[in-house]
Structures are given as structure tokens and as C-alpha cells.
C-alpha positions in Angstrom: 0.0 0.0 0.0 1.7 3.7 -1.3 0.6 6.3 1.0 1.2 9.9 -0.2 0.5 13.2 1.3 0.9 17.2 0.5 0.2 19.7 2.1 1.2 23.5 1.1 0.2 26.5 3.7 0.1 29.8 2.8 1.1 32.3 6.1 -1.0 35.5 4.8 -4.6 35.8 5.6 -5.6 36.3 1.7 -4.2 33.1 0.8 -6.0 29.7 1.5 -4.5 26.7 3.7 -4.8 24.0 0.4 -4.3 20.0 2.8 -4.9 16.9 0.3 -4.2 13.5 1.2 -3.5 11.2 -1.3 -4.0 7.6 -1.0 -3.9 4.6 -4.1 -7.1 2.3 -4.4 -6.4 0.2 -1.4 -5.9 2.7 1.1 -9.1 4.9 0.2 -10.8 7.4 -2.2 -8.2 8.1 -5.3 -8.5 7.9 -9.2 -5.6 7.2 -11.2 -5.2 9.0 -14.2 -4.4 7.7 -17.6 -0.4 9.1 -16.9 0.0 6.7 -13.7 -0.4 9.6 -11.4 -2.9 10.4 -8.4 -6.0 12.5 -8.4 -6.4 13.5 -4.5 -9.9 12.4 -3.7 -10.7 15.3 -2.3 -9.2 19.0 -1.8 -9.7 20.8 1.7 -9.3 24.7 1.6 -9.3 26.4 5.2 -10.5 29.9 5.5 -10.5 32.3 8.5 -13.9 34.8 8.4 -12.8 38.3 9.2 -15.7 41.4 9.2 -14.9 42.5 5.5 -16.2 39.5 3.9 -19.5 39.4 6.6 -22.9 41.3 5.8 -24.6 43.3 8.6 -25.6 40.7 10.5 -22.1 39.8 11.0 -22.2 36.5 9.2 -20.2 35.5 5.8 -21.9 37.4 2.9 -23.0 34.7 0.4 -21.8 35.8 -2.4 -18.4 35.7 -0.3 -19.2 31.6 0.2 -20.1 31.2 -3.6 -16.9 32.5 -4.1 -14.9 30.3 -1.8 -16.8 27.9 -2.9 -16.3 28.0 -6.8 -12.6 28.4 -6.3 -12.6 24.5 -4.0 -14.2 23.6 -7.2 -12.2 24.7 -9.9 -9.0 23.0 -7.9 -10.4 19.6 -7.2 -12.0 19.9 -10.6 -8.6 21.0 -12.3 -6.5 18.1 -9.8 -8.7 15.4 -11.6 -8.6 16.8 -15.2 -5.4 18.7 -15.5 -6.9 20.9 -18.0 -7.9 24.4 -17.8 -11.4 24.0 -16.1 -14.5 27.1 -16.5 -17.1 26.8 -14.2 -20.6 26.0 -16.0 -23.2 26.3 -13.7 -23.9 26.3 -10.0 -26.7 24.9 -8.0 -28.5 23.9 -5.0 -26.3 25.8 -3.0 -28.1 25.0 0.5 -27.2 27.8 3.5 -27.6 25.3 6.7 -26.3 27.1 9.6 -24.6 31.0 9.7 -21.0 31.1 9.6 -19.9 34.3 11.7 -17.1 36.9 11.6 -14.2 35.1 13.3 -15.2 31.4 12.6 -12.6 29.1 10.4 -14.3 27.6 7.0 -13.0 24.1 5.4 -14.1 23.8 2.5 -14.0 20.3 1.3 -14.2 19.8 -2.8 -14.8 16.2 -4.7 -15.4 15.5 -8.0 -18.0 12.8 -8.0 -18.9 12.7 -11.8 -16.9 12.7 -15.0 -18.4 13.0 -18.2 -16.4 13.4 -21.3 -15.7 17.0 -20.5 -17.6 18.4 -17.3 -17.1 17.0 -14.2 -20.0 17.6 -11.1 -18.0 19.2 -7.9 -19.5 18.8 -4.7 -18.7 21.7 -1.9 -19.0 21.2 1.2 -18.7 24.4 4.2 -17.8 23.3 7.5 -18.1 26.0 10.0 -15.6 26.0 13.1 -15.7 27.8 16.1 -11.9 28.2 17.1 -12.6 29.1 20.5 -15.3 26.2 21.1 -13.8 23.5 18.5 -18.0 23.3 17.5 -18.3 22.2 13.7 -21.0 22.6 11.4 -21.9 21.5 8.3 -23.2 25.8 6.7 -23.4 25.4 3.2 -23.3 22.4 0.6 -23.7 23.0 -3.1 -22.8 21.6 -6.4 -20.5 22.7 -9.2 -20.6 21.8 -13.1 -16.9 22.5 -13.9 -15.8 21.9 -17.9 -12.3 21.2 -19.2 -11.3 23.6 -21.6 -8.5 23.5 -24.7 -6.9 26.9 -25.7 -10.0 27.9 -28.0 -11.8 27.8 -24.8 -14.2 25.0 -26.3 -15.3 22.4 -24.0 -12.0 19.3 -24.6 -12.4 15.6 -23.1 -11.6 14.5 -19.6 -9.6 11.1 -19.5 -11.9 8.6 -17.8 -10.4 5.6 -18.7 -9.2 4.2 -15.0 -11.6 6.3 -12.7 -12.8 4.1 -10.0 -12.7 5.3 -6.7 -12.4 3.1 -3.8 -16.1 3.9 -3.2 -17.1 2.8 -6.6 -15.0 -0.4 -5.6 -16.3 -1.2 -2.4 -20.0 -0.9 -3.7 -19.2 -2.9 -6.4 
């Protein structure tokens, strides 16, 4: 069993905490790309929620979390395709819980479709109270990313060897 793990941080507030754990079939939750190499399962951003990106009520503004939400989509969706990716279309974005000014957001992105050029991105918000430790699940939405050649017209996604250890364990 190869077990392989990356992790890049970013110091400055601006700039997302990017964690992905990578793991072959075996271990859990990877597609192998036609090349031989890894597609993380899943890509985690962290965010901290400071007042400038919070409405009056103090909470995140949600165009702020559609935001941080399409960017978690274009990387996992870029990860699995490494292709340019444009975003499509977004929808059922569902707001659970409020996430306020001063709370820590992981977003956690994974591909869960592949068609010959547009993959489906799921998003998922979990709120954290750094203080408390408390963790919510705020916001969950889906993504329609498509690959891209240079023209910008829609180019296909290798699918070839995409099972994920889910597929295989229901299987």
C-alpha cells in the first residue's frame, strides 16, 4: 500500500491553507489518471472569516461563500482533469447554519462525476468555532466544472481508470 500526502500552507490571511491526502485504491478514495499519477480524492481549503467579507448581520456574505466555494471547485476539478477547467453552472447551494465573523471555513471539494468533458463538484462548508472546537456542516452545493483546450471549447476528460475506492467497495 503507497501512502502519499501534500500539504502546502500559505502564512497570509488572503491566501487559502490548500491539505490533500492522497492515497492509491487500497488505502481509500483516489483515481488514477491515464499518466500513472494520483487524483487527490478530495481537496480541503481552510479559511478564517474576518468582518470584510460578513454582511450586517455579522455572518459570511454569500456571495463571499459562492466564491470560496467556486474556487474548492475549480481545484479539485482542475486536480482530476489537469486541463484548464471554467465553471458552467452552480446549483442547490443549501445555507444550513450562519458562519460568523471570526469562525474558520474548510471547505471540502470532490469531484463525483466525470463525463467526457464536465465534471460535477461537490462543496462542502464546515463551520468552526476556534474558541469552542464546535463544527457545522453551513453550506453544501454543487459545481458543473468543464475542461477547456486553448480555443476555450469544451475538450475531453480522460476517464479511462476512474474508480474510486467507493465505486469499488459498492461494487
Amino acid at each position: 500500500m503507497q501512502i502519499y500526502a501534500s500539504s502546502v500552507v500559505y502564512a497570509c490571511r488572503c491566501s487559502p491553507i490548500i491539505r490533500t491526502t492522497r492515497q492509491d485504491k487500497n488505502a481509500g478514495g483516489l483515481a488514477m489518471n491515464v499518466q500513472g499519477s494520483f487524483a487527490p480524492a478530495d481537496t480541503r481549503l481552510i479559511e478564517m472569516i474576518f468582518p470584510e467579507q460578513a454582511n450586517h448581520y455579522g455572518t459570511l456574505f454569500g456571495g463571499n461563500a459562492l466564491s470560496l466555494m467556486g474556487k474548492a471547485a475549480f481545484v479539485a476539478a482542475t486536480r482530476r482533469a489537469r486541463k484548464p477547467i471554467v465553471m458552467a453552472r452552480s446549483e442547490k447551494i443549501e445555507f444550513h447554519v450562519p458562519v460568523r465573523v471570526g469562525d474558520m471555513v474548510e471547505l471540502r471539494a470532490r469531484v463525483v462525476r466525470v463525463g467526457r468533458s464536465s465534471m460535477t463538484v461537490i462543496v462542502d462548508v464546515i463551520s468552526e468555532g476556534l474558541l469552542s472546537g464546535d463544527r457545522r456542516l453551513a453550506v453544501q452545493g454543487s459545481f458543473e466544472m468543464v475542461a477547456v483546450d486553448q480555443n476555450g471549447k469544451p475538450t475531453p476528460v480522460e476517464t479511462a481508470t476512474s474508480i474510486t475506492f467507493a465505486e469499488e467497495t459498492l461494487s
